[in-house]
C-alpha positions in Angstrom: -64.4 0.7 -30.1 -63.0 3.7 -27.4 -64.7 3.5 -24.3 -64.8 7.3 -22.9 -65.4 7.4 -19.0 -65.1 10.0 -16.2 -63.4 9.4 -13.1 -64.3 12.1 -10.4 -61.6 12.8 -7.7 -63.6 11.4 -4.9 -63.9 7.6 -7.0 -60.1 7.6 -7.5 -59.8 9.0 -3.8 -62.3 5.9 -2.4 -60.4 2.9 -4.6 -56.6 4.3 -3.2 -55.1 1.7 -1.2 -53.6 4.9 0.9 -55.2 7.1 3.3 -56.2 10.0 1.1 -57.8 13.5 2.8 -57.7 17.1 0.9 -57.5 20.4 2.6 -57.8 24.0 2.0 -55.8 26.4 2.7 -57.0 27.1 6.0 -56.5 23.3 7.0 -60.4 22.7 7.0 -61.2 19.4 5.2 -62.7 19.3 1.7 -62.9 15.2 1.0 -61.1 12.0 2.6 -61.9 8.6 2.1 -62.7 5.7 4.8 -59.3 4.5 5.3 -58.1 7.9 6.7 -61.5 8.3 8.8 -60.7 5.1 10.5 -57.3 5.7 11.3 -58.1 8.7 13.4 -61.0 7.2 15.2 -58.7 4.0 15.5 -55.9 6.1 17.0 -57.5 8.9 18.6 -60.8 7.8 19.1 -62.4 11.0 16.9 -64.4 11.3 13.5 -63.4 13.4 11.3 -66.1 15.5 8.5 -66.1 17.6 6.0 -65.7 21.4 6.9 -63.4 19.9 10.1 -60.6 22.5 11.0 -58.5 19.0 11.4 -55.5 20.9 13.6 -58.2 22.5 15.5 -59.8 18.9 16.3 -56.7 16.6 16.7 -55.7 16.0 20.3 -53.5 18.8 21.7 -50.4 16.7 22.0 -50.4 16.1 18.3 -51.5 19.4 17.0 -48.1 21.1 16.5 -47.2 18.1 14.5 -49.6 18.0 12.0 -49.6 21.7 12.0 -46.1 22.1 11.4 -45.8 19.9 8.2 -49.3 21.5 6.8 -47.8 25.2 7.0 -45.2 24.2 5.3 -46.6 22.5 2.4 -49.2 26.1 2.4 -45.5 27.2 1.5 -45.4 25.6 -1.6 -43.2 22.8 0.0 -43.8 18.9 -0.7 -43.5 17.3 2.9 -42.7 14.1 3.1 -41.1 12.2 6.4 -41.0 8.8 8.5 -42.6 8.7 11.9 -43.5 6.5 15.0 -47.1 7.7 15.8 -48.6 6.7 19.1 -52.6 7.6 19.6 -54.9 8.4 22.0 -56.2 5.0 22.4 -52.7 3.2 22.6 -52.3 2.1 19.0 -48.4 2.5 17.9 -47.7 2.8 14.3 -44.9 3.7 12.0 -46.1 6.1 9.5 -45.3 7.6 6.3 -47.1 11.0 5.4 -46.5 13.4 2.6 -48.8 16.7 2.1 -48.7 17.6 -1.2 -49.8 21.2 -2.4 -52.1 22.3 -5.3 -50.4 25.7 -6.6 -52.4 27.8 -9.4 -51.5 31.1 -10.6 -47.9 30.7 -7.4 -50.8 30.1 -4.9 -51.6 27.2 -2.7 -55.0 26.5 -3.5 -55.6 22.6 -1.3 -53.1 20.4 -0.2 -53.4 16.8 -0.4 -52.4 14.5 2.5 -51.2 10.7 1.5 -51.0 8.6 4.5 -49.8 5.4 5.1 -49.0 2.8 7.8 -45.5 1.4 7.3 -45.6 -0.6 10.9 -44.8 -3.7 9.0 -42.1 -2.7 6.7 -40.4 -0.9 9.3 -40.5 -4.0 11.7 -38.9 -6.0 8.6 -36.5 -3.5 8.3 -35.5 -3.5 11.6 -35.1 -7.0 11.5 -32.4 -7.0 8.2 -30.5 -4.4 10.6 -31.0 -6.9 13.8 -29.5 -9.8 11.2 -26.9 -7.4 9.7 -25.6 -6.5 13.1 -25.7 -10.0 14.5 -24.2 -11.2 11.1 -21.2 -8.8 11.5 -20.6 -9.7 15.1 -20.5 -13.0 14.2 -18.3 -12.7 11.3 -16.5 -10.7 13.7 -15.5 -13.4 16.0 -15.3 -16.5 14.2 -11.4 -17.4 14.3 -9.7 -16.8 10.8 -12.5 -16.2 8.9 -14.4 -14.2 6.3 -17.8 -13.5 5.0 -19.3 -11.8 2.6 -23.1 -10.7 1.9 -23.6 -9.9 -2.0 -26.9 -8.7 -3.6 -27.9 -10.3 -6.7 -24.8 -8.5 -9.2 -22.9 -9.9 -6.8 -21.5 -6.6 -5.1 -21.0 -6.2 -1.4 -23.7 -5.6 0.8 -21.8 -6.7 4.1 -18.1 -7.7 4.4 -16.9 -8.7 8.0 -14.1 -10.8 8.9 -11.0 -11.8 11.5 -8.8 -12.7 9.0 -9.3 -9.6 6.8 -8.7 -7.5 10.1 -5.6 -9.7 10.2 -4.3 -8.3 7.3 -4.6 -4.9 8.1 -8.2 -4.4 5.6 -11.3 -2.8 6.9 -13.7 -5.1 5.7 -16.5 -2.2 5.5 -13.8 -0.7 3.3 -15.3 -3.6 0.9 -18.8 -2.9 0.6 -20.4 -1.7 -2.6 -17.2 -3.2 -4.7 -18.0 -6.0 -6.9 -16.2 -9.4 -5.6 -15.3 -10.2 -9.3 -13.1 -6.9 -9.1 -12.3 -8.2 -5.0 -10.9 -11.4 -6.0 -8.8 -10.2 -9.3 -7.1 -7.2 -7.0 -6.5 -10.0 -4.7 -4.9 -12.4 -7.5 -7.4 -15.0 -7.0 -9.6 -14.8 -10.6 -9.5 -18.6 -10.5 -12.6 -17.9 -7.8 -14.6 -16.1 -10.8 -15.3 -20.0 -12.1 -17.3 -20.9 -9.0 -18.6 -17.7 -8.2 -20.1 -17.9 -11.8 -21.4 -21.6 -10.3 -23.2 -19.5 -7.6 -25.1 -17.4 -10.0 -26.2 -20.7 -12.1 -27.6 -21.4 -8.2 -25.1 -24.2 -7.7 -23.4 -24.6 -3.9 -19.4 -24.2 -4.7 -16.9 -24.7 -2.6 -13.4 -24.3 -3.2 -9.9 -24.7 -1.5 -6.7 -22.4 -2.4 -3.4 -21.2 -1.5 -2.4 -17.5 -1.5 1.0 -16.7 -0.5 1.7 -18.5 2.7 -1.8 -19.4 3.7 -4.7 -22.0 2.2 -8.2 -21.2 2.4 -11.5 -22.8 1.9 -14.4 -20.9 0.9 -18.1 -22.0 0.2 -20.6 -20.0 -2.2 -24.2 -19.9 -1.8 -26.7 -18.7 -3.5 -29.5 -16.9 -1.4 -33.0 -17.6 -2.3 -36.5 -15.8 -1.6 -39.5 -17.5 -0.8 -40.3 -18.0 -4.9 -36.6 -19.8 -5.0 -35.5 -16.6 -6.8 -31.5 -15.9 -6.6 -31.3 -12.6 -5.0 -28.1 -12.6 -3.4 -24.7 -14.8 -2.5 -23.4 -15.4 1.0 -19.4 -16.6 0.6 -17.8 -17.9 3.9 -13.6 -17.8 3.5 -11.8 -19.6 6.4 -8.2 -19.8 6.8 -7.1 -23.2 7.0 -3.2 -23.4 7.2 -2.5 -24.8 10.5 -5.3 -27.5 9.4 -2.9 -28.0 6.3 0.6 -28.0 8.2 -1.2 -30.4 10.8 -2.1 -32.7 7.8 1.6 -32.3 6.6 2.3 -33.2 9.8 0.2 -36.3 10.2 1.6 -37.7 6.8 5.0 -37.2 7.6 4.0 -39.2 11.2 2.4 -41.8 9.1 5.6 -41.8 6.6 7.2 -42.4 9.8 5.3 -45.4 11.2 5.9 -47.0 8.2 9.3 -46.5 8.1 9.6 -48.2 11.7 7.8 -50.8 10.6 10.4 -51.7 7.3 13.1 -51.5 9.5 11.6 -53.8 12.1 10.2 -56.4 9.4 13.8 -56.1 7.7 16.8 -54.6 10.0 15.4 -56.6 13.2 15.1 -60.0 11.0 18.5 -60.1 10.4 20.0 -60.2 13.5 17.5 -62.2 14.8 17.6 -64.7 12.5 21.9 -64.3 12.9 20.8 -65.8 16.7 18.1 -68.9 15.5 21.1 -69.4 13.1 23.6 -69.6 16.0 21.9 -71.8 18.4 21.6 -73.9 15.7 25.4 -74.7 15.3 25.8 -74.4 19.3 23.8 -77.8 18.8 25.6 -79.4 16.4 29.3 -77.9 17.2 29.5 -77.6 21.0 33.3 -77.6 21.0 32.9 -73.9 19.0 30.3 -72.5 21.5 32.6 -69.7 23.1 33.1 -68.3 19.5 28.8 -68.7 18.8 28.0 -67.1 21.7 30.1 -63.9 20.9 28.4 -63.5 17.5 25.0 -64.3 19.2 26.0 -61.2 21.7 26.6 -58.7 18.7 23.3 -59.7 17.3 21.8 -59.0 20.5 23.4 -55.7 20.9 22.6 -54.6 17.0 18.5 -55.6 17.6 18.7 -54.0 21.2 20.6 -50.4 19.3 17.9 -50.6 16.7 14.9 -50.7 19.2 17.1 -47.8 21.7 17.0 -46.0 18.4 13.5 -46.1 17.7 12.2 -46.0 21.5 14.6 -43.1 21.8 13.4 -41.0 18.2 9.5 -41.8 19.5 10.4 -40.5 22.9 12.1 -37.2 21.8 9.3 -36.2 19.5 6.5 -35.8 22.3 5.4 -32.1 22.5 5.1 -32.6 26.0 8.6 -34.0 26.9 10.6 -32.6 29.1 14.2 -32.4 29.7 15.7 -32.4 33.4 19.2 -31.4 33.8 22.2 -31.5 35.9 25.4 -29.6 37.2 28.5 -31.6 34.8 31.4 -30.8 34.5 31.9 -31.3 30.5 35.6 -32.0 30.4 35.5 -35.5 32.7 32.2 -36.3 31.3 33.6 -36.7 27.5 36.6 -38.0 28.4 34.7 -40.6 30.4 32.5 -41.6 27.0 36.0 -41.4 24.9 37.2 -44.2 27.4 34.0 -46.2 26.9 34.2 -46.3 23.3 37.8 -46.9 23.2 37.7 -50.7 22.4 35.6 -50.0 19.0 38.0 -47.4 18.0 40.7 -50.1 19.0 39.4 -53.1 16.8 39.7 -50.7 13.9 43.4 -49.4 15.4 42.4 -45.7 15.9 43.4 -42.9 17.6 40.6 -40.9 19.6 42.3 -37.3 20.8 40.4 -35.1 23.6 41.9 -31.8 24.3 39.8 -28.3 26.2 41.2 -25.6 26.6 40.3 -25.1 30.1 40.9 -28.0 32.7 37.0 -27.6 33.9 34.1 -26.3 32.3 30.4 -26.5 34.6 27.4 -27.2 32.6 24.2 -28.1 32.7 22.7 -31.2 31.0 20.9 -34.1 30.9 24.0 -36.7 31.7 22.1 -39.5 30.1 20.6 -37.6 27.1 23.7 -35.8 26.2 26.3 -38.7 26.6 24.0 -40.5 23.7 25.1 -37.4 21.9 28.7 -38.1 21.9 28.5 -41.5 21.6 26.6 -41.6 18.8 29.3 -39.0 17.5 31.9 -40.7 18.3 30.4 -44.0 16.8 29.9 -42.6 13.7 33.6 -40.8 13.4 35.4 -44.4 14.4 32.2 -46.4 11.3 33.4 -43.8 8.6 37.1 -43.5 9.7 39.9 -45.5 7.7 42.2 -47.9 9.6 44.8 -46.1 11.6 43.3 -43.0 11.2 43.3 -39.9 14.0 39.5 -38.5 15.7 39.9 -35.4 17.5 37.6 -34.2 20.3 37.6 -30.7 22.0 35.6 -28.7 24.0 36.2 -25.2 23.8 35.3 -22.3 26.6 34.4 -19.3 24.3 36.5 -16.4 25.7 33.1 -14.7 27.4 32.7 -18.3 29.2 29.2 -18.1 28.2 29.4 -20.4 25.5 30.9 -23.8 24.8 32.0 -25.3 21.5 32.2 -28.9 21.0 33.9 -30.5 17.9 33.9 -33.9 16.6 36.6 -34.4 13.9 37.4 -37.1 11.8 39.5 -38.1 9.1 37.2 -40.6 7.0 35.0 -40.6 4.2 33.0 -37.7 4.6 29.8 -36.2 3.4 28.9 -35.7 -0.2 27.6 -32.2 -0.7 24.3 -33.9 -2.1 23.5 -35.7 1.7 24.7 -32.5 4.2 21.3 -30.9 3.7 19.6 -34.3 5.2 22.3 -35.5 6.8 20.1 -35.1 10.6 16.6 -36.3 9.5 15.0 -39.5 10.7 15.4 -42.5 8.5 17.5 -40.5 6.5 19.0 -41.2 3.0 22.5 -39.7 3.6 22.6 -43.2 5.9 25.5 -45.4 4.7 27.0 -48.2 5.7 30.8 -47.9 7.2 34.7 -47.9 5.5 34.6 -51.7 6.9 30.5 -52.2 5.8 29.1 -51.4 9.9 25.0 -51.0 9.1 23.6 -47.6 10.0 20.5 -47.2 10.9 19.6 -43.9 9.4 18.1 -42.6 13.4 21.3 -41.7 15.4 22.2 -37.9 13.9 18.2 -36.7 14.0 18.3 -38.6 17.7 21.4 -36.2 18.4 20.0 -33.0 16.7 16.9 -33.4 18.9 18.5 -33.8 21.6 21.1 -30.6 21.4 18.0 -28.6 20.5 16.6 -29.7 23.8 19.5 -28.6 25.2 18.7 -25.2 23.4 22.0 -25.4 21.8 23.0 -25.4 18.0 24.4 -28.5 15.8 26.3 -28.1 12.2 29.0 -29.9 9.9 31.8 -29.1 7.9 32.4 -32.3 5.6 34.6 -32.8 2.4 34.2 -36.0 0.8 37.2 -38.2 1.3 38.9 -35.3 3.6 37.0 -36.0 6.6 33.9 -34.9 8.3 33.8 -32.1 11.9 30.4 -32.1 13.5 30.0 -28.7 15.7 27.3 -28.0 18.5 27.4 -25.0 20.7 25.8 -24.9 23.8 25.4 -22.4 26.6 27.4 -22.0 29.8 25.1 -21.1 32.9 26.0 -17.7 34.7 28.3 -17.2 37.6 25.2 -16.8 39.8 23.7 -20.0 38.2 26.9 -21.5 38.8 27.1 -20.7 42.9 23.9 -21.2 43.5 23.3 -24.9 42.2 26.7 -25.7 44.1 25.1 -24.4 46.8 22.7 -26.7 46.8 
């Protein structure tokens, strides 16, 4: 069965949630309903009635406002804007107010005012544009990082970011594109798998590499207050120096355990080489001079390995610090060619110094840099053949601002496989001597460390069974250097 009923104008205008009034056309007031009665007695304390000239009774600060939007909806215009509104009695508002006009036969017959109080949207409105500013401030200044606001298709609302400024991209540049596009223009479409996570409402978080950097990013799903999805937040920070430091620490811990085979194992030896010795000392007293010598090498051999090992630990502090000294480099090496004379005896070799200036002044750290060519020299007389020839030379480059110091031998050499590792710690290129000396795998990484402190430069030129010439360049100081520290 039809039910017929008749809704008058002034029915549907009472039931409106809005503020409702209707005018003619010279602004006098035809119907309203309560809500827009009370708003003007509310906010300028005055009751309104039908017949009312209502820009003849509004206060005279607020006439020309009203009046102004009215004559031009009597144009035939639909006036609609956004205001604050302050009244007579102190009540502040945000308004919204549209006057509508009634045209019949191209004239303006009423025009209809809706009026509403937006106060509280505006206020939440305000506040999303409080939060988007403080968001993109934040994500402004947080080191390496990104973030991303997406609505509920996942497209950009906000992008802000350090690390995209970085790069050289204006995150705003980003808004309004959709981040499955973002990430496939960026090469990263293995993010589309958790972004779809995100949209299932699952937390994801995901770690990646793209070109020289690693990132971590988390994905969240952003909920109203019905736990609806109705947008994603994803926060990208750059995490490579966290990743080299972890490199770092494993290659430390690779390290410590490293020391500790080589003290369980290298030290045992000669240790035990000594218990061994005293033992015989005991029983054989008439043999003693001949114990006591092989006692002293094992001593020396444990005491090297734990030099080596106090030495590499020493070196590798970030906050170490090398102090130097006025040398003169020609008598220094000579001096440490004398020293080592006696091993390159027992094997009957020939150690050769030559310069090609009778002084050359430099600056180092005596102690540090004899270790250097020792340990050179050590390892040229271990992989030299009996009766073979070792060449030293220091060279003043022509400029005198540079020095070149060689270390040539005539021995095994260097397989082209080991010169790549040939100066890292506890390296593999480590090999024991022509006559079976022990190496323990420290003393090249000791002396590349060492040079480098130095700021100098260390290389090789090896051919297996040829021979092996280890090179390291260092700077002279200037003539004024040079007069002023003798000075001192």
């Amino acid at each position: 069965m039809l039910i017929n009923f008749k809704l008058d104008m002034q029915t549907f205008i009472d039931n409106s949630d809005d503020m409702i009034g209707i005018f003619d056309a010279d602004f006098r007031i035809i119907s309203y309903n309560q809500k827009l009665a009370n708003s003007f007695f509310q906010s300028d304390n005055f009751r309104i009635k039908v017949g009312m000239n209502l820009g003849e009774a509004l206060p005279i600060d607020k006439r020309k406002f009203w009046t102004d939007q009215f004559t031009r909806a009597l144009k035939g215009e639909t006036v609609k804007c956004e205001f604050p509104y302050e009244g007579s009695t102190g009540q502040f508002y945000y308004m919204e107010n549209m006057y509508k006009p009634i045209i019949e036969k191209n004239e303006v017959l009423y025009v209809i005012q809706i009026l509403k109080v937006v106060t509280l949207r505006k206020k939440f409105e305000e506040k999303i544009q409080t939060s988007e500013r403080s968001y993109r401030h934040l994500a402004s200044n947080i080191p390496n990082s990104n973030l991303f606001m997406l609505d509920d298709k996942f497209n950009v609302i906000v992008a802000s970011g350090t690390d995209l400024k970085r790069k050289g991209y204006e995150p705003e540049k980003f808004t309004g594109k959709n981040m499955y596009d973002i990430a496939d223009q960026f090469g990263l479409k293995m993010l589309w798998d958790y972004f779809d996570k995100a949209r299932d409402g699952v937390d994801s978080q995901i770690e990646y590499k793209t070109g020289d950097d690693y990132y971590i990013d988390d994905i969240i799903p952003v909920r109203d207050e019905m736990s609806k999805i109705n947008g994603y937040l994803i926060y990208s920070r750059r995490i490579t120096q966290q990743k080299l430091n972890e490199k770092k620490l494993e290659n430390i811990n690779r390290s410590k355990d490293n020391i500790l085979g080589i003290v369980a194992h290298d030290l045992r030896n000669p240790i035990s080489a000594i218990l061994g010795l005293a033992d015989l000392i005991k029983n054989d007293v008439n043999n003693a001079d001949k114990y006591f010598e092989l006692i002293n090498r094992s001593c020396k051999t444990a005491l090297n390995i734990i030099s080596d090992l106090l030495d590499i630990s020493d070196l590798d502090r970030t906050d170490y610090r090398m102090k130097k000294e006025s040398t003169e480099l020609v008598s220094f090496i000579s001096g440490i060619i004398q020293s080592n004379s006696f091993l390159a005896k027992d094997k009957e070799l020939t150690i050769n110094f030559k310069s090609n200036i009778p002084k050359i002044d430099i600056d180092i750290n005596q102690s540090k840099f004899s270790r250097v060519i020792n340990n050179l020299l050590v390892n040229a007389i271990k992989f030299s053949n009996r009766k073979a020839d070792i060449l030293v030379s220091a060279e003043a480059q022509t400029d005198r601002e540079k020095v070149i110091i060689k270390v040539q031998d005539n021995g095994i050499g260097i397989p082209d496989s080991m010169k790549s590792i040939i100066f890292d710690k506890f390296t593999k290129a480590s090999r024991r001597g022509t006559e079976g000396e022990k190496s323990l795998g420290l003393g090249m990484s000791i002396v590349k460390r060492i040079v480098e402190l130095h700021n100098g430069h260390i290389w090789l030129e090896s051919k297996e069974n040829v021979g092996t010439t280890i090179f390291i360049e260092l700077s002279l100081p200037s003539e004024e250097e040079t007069i002023r520290i003798e000075d001192v």
